[in-house]
VOPAGU-2260 file (C-alpha; in pm, 1 decimal, decimal comma):
REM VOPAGU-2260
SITE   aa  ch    i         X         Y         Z
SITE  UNK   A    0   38272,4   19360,9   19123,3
SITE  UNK   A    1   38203,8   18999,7   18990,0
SITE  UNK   A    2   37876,6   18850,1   19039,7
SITE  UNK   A    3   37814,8   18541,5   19207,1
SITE  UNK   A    4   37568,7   18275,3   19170,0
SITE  UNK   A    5   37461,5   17945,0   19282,2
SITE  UNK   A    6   37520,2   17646,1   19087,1
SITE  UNK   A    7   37507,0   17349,1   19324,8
SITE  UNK   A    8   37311,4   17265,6   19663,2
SITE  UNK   A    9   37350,5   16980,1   19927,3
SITE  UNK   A   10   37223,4   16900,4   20241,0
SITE  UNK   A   11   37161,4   16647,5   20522,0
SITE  UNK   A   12   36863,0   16822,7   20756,7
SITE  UNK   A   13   36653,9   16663,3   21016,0
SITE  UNK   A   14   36401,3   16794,2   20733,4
SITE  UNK   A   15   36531,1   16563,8   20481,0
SITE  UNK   A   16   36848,2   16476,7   20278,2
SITE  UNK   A   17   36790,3   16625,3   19986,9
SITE  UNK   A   18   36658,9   16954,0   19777,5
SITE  UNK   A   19   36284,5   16752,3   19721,2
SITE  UNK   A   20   36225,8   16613,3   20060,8
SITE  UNK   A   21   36374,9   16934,9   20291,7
SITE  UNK   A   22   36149,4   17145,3   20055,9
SITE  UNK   A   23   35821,8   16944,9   20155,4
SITE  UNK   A   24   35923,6   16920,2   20475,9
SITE  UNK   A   25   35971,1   17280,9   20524,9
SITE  UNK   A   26   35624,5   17399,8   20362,6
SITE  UNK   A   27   35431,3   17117,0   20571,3
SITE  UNK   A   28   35533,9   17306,9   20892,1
SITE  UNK   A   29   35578,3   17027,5   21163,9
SITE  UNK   A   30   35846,9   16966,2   21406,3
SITE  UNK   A   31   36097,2   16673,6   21331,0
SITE  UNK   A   32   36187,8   16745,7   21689,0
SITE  UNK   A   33   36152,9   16333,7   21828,0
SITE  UNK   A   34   36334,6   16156,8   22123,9
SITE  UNK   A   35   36698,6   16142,6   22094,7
SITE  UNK   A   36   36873,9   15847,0   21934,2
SITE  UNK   A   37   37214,6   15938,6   21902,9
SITE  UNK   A   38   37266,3   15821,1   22291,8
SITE  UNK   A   39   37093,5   15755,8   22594,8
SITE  UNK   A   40   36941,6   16033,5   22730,1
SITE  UNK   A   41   36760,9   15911,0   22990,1
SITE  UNK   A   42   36908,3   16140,5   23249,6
SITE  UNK   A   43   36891,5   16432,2   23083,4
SITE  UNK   A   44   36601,2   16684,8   23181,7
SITE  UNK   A   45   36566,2   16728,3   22809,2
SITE  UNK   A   46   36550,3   16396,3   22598,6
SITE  UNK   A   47   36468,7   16516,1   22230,5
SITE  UNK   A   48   36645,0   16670,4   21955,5
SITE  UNK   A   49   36581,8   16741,9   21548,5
SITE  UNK   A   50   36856,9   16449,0   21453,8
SITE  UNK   A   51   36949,1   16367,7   21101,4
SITE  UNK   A   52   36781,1   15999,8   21067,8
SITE  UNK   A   53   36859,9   15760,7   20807,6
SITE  UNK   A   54   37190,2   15864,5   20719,9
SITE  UNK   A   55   37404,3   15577,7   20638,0
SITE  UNK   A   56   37826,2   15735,2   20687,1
SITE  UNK   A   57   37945,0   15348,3   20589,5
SITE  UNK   A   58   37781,8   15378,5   20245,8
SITE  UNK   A   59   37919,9   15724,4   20188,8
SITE  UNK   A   60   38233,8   15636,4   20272,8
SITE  UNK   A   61   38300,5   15304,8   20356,8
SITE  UNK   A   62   38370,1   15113,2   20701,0
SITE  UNK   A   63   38710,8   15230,8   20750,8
SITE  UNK   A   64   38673,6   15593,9   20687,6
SITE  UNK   A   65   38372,5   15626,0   20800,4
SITE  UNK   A   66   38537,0   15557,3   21163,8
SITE  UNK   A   67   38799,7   15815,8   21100,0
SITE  UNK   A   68   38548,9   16101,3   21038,6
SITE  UNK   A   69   38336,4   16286,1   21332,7
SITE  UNK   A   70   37956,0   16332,5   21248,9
SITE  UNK   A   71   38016,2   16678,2   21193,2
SITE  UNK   A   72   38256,9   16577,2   20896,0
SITE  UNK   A   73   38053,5   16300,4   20773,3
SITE  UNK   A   74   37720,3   16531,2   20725,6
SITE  UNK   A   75   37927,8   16821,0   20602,4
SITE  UNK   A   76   38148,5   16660,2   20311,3
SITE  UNK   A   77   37823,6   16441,7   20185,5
SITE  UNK   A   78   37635,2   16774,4   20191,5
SITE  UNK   A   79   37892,8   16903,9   19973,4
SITE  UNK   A   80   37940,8   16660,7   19794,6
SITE  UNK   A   81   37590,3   16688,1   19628,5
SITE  UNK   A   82   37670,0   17018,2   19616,4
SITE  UNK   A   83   37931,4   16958,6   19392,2
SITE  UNK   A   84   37807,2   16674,8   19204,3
SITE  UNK   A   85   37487,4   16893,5   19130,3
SITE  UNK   A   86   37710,0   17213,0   18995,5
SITE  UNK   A   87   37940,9   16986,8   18791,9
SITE  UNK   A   88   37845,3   16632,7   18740,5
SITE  UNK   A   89   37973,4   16300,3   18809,7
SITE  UNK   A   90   38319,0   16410,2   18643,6
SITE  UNK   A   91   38350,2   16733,7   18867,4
SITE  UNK   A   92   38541,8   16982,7   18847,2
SITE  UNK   A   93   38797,8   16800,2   18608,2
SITE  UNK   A   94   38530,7   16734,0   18356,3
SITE  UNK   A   95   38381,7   17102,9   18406,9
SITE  UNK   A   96   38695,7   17253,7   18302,5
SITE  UNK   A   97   38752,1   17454,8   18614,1
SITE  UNK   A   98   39116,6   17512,1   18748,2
SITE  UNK   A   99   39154,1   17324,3   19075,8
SITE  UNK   A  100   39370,5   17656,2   19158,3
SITE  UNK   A  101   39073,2   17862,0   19156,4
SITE  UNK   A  102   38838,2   17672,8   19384,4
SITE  UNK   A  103   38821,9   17692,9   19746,5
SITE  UNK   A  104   38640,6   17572,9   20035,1
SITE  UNK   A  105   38495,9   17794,1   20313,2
SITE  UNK   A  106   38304,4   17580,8   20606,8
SITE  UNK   A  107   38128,8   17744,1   20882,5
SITE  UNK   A  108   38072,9   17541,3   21237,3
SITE  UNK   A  109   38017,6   17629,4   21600,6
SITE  UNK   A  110   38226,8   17352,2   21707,8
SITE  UNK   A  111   38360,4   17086,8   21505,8
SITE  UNK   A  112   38431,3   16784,8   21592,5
SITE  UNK   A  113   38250,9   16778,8   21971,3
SITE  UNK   A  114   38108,7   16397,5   21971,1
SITE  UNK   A  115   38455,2   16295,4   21927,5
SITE  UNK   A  116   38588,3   16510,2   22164,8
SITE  UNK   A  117   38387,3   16415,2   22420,6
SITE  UNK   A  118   38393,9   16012,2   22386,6
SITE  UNK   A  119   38756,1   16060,0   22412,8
SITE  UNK   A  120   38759,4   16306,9   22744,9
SITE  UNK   A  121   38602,6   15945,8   22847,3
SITE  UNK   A  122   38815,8   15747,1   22731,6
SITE  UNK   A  123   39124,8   15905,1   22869,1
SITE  UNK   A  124   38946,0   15948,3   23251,2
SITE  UNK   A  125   38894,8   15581,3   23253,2
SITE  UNK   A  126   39219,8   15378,6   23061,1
SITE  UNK   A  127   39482,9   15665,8   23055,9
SITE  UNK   A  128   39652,6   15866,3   22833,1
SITE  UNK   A  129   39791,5   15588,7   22598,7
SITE  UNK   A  130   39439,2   15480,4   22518,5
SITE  UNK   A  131   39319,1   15842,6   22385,4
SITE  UNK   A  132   39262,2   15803,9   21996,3
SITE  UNK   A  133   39560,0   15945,1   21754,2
SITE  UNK   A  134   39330,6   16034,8   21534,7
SITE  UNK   A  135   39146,9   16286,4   21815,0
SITE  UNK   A  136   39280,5   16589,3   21648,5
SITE  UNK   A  137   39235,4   16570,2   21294,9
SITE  UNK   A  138   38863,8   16431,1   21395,2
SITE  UNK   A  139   38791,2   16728,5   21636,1
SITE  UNK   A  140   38931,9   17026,9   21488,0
SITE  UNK   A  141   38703,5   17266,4   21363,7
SITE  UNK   A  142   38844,6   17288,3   21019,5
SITE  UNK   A  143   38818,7   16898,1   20912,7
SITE  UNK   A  144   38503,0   16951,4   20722,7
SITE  UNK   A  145   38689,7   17189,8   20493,7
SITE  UNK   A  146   39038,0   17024,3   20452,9
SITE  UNK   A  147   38830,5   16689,2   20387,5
SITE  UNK   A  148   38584,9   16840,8   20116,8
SITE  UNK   A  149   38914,3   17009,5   19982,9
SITE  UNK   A  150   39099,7   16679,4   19946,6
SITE  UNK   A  151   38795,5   16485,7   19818,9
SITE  UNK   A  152   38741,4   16717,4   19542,2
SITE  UNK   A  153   39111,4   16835,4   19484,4
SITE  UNK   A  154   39058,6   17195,6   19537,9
SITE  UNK   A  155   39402,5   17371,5   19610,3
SITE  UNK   A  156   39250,4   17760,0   19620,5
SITE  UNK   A  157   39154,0   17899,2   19979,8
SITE  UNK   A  158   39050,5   17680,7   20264,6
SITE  UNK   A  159   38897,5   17851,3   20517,6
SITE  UNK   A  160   38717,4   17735,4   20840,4
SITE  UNK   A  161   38453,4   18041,7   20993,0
SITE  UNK   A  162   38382,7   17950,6   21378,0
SITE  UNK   A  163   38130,4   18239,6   21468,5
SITE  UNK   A  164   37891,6   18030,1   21624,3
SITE  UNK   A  165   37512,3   18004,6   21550,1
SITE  UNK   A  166   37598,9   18279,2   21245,5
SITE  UNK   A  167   37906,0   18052,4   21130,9
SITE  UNK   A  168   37703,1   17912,1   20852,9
SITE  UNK   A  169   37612,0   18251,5   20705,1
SITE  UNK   A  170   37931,8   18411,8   20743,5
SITE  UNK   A  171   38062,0   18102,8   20568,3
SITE  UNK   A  172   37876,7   18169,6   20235,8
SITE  UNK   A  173   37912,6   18593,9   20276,5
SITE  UNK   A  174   38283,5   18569,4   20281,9
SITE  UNK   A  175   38304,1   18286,4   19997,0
SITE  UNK   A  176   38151,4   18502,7   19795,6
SITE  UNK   A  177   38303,6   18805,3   19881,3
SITE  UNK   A  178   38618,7   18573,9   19797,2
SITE  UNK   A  179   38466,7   18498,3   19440,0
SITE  UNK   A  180   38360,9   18870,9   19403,3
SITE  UNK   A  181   38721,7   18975,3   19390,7
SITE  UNK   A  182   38801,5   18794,5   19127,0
SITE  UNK   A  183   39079,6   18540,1   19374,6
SITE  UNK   A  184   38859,0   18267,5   19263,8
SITE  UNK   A  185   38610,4   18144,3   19001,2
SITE  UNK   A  186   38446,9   17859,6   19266,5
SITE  UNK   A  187   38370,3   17863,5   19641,6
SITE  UNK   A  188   38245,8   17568,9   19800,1
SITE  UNK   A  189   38080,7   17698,7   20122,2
SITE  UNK   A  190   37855,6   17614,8   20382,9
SITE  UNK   A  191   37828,8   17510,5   20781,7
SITE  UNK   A  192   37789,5   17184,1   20956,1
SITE  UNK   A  193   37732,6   17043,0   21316,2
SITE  UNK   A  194   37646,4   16777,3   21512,8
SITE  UNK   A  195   37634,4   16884,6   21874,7
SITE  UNK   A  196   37287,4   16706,1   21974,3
SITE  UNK   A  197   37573,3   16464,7   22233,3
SITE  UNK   A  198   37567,6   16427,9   22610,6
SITE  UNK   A  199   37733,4   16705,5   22765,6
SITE  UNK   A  200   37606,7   16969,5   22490,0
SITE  UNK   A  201   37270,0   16905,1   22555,1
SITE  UNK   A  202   37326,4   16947,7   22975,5
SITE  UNK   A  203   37548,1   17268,4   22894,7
SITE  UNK   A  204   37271,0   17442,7   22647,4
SITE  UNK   A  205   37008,0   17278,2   22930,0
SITE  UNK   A  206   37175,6   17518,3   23197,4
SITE  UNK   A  207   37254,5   17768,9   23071,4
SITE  UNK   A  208   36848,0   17805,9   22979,1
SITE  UNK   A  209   36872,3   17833,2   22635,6
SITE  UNK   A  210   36682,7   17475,0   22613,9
SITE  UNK   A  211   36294,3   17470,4   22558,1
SITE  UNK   A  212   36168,2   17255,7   22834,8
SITE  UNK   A  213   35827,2   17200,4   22689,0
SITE  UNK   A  214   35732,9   16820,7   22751,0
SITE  UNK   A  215   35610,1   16795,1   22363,5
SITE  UNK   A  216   35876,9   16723,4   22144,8
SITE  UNK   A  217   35694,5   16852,5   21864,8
SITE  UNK   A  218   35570,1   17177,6   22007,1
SITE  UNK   A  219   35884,2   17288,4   22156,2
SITE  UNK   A  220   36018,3   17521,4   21883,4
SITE  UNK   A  221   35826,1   17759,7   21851,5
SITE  UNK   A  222   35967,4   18079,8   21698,6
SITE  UNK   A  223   35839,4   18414,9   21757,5
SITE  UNK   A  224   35546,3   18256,1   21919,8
SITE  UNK   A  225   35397,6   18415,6   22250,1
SITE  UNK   A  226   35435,0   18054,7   22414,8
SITE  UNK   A  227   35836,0   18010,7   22315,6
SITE  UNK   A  228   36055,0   17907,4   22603,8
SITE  UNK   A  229   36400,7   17814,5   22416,7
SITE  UNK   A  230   36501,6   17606,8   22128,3
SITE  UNK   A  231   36526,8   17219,5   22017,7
SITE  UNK   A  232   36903,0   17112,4   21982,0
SITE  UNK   A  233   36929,5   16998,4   21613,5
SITE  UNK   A  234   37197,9   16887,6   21371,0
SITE  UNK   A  235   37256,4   16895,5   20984,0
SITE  UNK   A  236   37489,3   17016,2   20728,8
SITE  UNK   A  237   37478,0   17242,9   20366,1
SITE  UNK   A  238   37698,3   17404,4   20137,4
SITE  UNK   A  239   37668,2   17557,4   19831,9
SITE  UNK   A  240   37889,7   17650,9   19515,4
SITE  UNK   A  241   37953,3   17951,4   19504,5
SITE  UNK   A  242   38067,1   18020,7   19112,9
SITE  UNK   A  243   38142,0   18384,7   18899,2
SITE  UNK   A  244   37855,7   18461,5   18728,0
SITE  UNK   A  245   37983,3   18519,3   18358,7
SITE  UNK   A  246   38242,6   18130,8   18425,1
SITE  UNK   A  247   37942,8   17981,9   18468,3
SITE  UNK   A  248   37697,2   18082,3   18221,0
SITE  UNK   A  249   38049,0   18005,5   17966,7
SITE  UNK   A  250   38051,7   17648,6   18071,9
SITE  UNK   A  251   37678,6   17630,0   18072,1
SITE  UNK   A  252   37599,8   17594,1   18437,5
SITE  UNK   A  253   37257,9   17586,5   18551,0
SITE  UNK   A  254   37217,5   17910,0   18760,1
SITE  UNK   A  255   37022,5   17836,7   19046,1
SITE  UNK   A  256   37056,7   18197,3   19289,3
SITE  UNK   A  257   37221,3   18465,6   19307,1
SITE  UNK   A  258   37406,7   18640,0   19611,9
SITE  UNK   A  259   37328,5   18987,6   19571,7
SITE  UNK   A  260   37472,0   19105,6   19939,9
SITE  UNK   A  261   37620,9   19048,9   20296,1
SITE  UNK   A  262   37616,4   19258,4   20577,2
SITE  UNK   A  263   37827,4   19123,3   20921,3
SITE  UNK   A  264   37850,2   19315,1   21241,4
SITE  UNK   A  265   37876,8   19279,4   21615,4
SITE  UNK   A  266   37655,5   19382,0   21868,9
SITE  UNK   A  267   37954,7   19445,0   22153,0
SITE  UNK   A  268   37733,6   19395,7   22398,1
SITE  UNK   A  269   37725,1   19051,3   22576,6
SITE  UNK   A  270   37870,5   18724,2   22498,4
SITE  UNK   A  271   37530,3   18528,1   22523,1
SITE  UNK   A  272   37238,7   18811,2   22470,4
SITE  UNK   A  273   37163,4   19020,3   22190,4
SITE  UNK   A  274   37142,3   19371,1   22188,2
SITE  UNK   A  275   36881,6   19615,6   22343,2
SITE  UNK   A  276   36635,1   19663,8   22057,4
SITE  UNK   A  277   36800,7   19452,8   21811,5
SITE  UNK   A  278   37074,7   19720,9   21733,4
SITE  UNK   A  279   37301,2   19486,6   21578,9
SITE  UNK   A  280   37102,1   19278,8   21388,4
SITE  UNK   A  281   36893,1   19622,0   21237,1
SITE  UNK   A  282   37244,2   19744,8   21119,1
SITE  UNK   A  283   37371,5   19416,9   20986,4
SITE  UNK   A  284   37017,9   19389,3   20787,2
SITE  UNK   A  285   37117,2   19744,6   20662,5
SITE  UNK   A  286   37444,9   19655,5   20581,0
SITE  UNK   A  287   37308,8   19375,8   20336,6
SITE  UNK   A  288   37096,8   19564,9   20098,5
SITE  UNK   A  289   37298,1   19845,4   20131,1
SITE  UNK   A  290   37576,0   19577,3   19940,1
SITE  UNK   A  291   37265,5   19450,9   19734,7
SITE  UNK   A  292   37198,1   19789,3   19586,9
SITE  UNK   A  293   36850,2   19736,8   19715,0
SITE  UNK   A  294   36552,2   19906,3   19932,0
SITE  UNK   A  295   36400,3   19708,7   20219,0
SITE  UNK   A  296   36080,3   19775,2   19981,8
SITE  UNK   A  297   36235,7   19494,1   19736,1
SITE  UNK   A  298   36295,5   19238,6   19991,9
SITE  UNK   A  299   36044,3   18925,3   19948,1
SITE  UNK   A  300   36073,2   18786,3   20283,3
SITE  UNK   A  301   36297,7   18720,1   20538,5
SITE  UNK   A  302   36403,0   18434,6   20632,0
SITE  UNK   A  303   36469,6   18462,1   21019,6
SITE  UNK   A  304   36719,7   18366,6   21295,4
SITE  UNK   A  305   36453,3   18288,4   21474,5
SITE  UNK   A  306   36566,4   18094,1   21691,1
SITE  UNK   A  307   36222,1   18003,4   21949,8
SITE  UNK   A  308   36412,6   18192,4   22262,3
SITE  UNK   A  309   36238,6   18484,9   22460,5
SITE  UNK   A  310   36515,6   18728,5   22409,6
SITE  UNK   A  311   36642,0   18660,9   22037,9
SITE  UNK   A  312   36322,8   18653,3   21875,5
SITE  UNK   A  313   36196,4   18999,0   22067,4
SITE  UNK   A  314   36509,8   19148,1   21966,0
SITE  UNK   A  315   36501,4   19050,1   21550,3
SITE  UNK   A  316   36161,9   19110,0   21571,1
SITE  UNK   A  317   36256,3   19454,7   21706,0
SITE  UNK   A  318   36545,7   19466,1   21427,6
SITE  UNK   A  319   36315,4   19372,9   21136,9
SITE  UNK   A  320   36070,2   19587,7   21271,6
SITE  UNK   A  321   36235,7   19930,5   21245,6
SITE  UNK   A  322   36435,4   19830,5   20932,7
SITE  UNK   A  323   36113,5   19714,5   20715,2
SITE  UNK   A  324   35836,4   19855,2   20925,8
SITE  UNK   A  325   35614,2   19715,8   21167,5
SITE  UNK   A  326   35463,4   19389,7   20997,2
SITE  UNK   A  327   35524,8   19498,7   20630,4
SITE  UNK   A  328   35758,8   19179,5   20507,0
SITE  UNK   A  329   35618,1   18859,1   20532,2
SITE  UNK   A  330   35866,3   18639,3   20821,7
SITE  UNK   A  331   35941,6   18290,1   20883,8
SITE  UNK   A  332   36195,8   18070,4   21090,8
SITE  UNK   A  333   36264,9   17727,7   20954,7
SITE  UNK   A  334   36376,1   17637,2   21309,1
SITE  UNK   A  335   36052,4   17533,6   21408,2
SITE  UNK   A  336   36072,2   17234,1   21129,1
SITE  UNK   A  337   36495,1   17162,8   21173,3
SITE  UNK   A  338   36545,3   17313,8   21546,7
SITE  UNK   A  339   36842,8   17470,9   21586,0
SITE  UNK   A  340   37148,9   17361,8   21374,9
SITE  UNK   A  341   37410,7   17563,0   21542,2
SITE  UNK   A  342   37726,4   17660,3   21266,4
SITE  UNK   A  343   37494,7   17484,7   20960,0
SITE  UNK   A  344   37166,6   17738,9   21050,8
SITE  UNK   A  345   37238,2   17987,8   20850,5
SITE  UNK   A  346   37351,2   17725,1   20542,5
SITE  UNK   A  347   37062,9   17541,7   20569,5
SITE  UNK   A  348   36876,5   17867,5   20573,9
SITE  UNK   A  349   37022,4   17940,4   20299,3
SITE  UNK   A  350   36903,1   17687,8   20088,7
SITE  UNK   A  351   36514,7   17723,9   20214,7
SITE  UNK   A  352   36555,6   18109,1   20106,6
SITE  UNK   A  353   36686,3   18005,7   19753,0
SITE  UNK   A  354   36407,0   17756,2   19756,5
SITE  UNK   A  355   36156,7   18001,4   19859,4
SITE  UNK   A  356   36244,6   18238,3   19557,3
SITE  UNK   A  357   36245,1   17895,2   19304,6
SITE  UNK   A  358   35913,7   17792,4   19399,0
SITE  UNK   A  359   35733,6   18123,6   19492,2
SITE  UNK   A  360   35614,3   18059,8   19828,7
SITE  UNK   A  361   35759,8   18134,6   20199,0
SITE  UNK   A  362   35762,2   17822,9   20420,7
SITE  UNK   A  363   35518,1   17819,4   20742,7
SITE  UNK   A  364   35674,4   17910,7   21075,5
SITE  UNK   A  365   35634,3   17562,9   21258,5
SITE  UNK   A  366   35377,6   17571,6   21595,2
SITE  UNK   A  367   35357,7   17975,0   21558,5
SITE  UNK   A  368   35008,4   18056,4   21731,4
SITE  UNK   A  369   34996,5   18414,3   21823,6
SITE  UNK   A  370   35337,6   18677,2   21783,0
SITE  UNK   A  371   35146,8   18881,8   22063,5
SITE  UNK   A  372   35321,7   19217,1   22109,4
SITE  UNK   A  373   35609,0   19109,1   21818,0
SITE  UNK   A  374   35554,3   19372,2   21530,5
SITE  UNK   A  375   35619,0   19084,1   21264,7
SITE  UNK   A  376   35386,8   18914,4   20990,0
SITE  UNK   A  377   35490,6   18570,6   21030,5
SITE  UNK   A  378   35376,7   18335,8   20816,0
SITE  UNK   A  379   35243,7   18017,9   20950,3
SITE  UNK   A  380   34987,0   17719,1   20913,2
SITE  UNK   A  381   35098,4   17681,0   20582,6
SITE  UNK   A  382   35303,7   17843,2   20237,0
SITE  UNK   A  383   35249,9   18203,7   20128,0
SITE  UNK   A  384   35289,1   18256,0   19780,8
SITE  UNK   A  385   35486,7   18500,3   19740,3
SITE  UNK   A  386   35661,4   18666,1   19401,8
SITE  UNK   A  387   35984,1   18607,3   19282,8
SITE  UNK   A  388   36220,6   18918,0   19500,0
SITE  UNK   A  389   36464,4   18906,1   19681,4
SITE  UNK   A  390   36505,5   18752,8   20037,4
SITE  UNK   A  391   36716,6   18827,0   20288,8
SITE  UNK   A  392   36841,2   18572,7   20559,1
SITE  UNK   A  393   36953,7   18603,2   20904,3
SITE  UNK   A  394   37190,4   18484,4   21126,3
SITE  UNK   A  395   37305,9   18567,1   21500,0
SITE  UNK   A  396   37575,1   18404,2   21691,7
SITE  UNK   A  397   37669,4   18368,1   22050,5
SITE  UNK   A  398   37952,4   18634,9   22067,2
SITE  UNK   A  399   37720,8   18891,4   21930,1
SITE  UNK   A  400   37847,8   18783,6   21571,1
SITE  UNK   A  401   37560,9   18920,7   21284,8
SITE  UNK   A  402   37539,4   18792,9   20963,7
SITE  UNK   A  403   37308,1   18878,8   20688,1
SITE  UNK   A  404   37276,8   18715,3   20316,3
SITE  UNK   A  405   37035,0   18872,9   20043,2
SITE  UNK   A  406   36992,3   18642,3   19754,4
SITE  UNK   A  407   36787,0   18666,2   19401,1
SITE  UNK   A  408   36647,4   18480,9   19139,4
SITE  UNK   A  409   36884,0   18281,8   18900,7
């Protein structure tokens, strides 16, 4: 089997826009949870999110298409973008020498398209049918994000859209590189985005619990913390490329990772809950290393779902428990900074593991007081230096969808 490394990383966080100011944002441990801005809220018993500020769609790409793309899109395809730009240079994949017939795009989301989807459900209640939007579909489906980063970088290998919830993101990068593994491919460009922090969203996730109703924006995530009562709605985009070890290194690509394994699984239990004892996620953990060749001895950290919710975090904290033994791995959630991104978690995630292992330090777990009866070491109040191993990520999904990435040191 081929090896597969990272050789270019983009985001758009509520933590920041790029590697530099996620990274400090991360290790300073605060909330960017603040009151909502994207629409009036007013009504809603919830009124703040973790929102992307600052980002300017009309300078990425211009009045006119700007319009034409959902926020989901626009986050994604400038995430990638830099992605691409950092793995290959202003000429891109042209210049690089790479066959456009052996690069692909795999992009992971829980939704799509939803803002658009639901100004237009408006639209149509109050003029009619003839005033809904033509360009409705190609704005809401859930596989824009890839067809658009496809066309904007001419890639005619696989395009692939993952919709597997809150684990979308993950399951995005595991397959891509499965993909590149095999030898179909010498690129991947993979990743999640979303942008569901919009009206009706926010009232469904509201009640259906899953909301944390704390009055303090910036102490309501709170992950693995005796005090959590649900997470902040959030929003953000990253991909990586994904590239075959040895076709890098040839064209003298700066390595920046390594995926060394993926493990997915289902719990097959209940659409919304996890699994008595963490069942699914322990396996899917096991999976991982198992297809990392490695021992839950060599494992760094993890980087955790962790998702501030009374039932998720119990049951990981079960999972990681049993797997690595009761508080032996250092763990941290960087929902407590970014709130919950939906289909981009487990990219973004991602990209704070690789940055983890680049900089030698796990980032603080964001308002984490006490993990009371939780058998887990999480780290919090502020970086742990750590050495340069391995670190495994998780990601669960509404759905009972697992996903688990191990990466390495370039």
């Amino acid at each position: 089997m081929k090896r597969v490394v990272v050789t270019g990383i983009g985001l758009r966080t509520p933590a920041g826009h790029d590697v530099e100011s996620f990274w400090a944002t991360v290790s300073a441990g605060v909330s960017t949870a603040a009151p909502i801005e994207g629409f009036d809220a007013s009504e809603h018993p919830v009124k703040y999110a973790c929102e992307v500020r600052g980002f300017d769609a009309e300078a990425r790409f211009g009045f006119k298409e700007a319009r034409r793309l959902d926020r989901a899109a626009q986050l994604g395809v400038a995430a990638a973008g830099d992605a691409v730009a950092e793995a290959f240079g202003d000429g891109g994949l042209a210049a690089a020498g790479v066959d456009p017939g052996r690069a692909g795009v795999l992009g992971g989301t829980g939704i799509g398209g939803l803002r658009t989807l639901e100004d237009q459900i408006a639209q149509y209640q109050v003029k009619g049918p003839t005033r809904v939007s033509p360009l409705l579909v190609p704005m809401m489906m859930a596989n824009a994000t890839a067809g658009l980063i496809g066309i904007e970088h001419g890639m005619t290998g696989p395009n692939l859209c993952i919709a597997t919830a809150c684990a979308a993101g993950s399951n995005a990068i595991g397959e891509a590189a499965r993909i590149v593994r095999e030898g179909a491919v010498d690129v991947m460009v993979a990743g999640g985005t979303e942008a569901v922090a919009t009206p009706v969203a926010l009232a469904a996730f509201w009640r259906m619990g899953a909301l944390s109703s704390n009055p303090d924006p910036a102490a309501a995530s709170r992950p693995f913390d005796v005090d959590r009562d649900g997470f902040v709605m959030g929003e953000g985009a990253a991909f990586l490329v994904l590239e075959e070890r040895e076709s890098a290194l040839a064209r003298g690509a700066t390595i920046l990772g390594e995926v060394l394994g993926y493990g997915r699984t289902c719990d097959a239990f209940h659409i919304t809950a996890p699994a008595d004892g963490g069942i699914g996620a322990e396996s899917c953990m096991a999976l991982a290393l198992d297809d990392a060749g490695l021992a839950p001895s060599d494992i760094g950290h993890v980087n955790a779902h962790g998702t501030s919710t009374p039932l998720n975090d119990a049951a990981e904290a079960q999972a990681i428990a049993k797997l690595f033994g009761a508080g032996a791995v250092p763990v941290t959630s960087t929902k407590g900074v970014t709130g919950h991104l939906i289909g981009a978690a487990g990219a973004v995630e991602a990209v704070a593991s690789l940055l983890a292992i680049r900089f030698g330090a796990v980032p603080p777990t964001a308002n984490h007081a006490s993990a009371g009866d939780l058998e887990v070491d999480v780290v919090a109040g502020s970086p742990r230096p750590v050495a340069a191993k391995p670190v495994l990520s998780n990601s669960f999904g509404f759905g009972g969808h697992n996903a688990t990435l191990v990466f390495g040191p370039a």
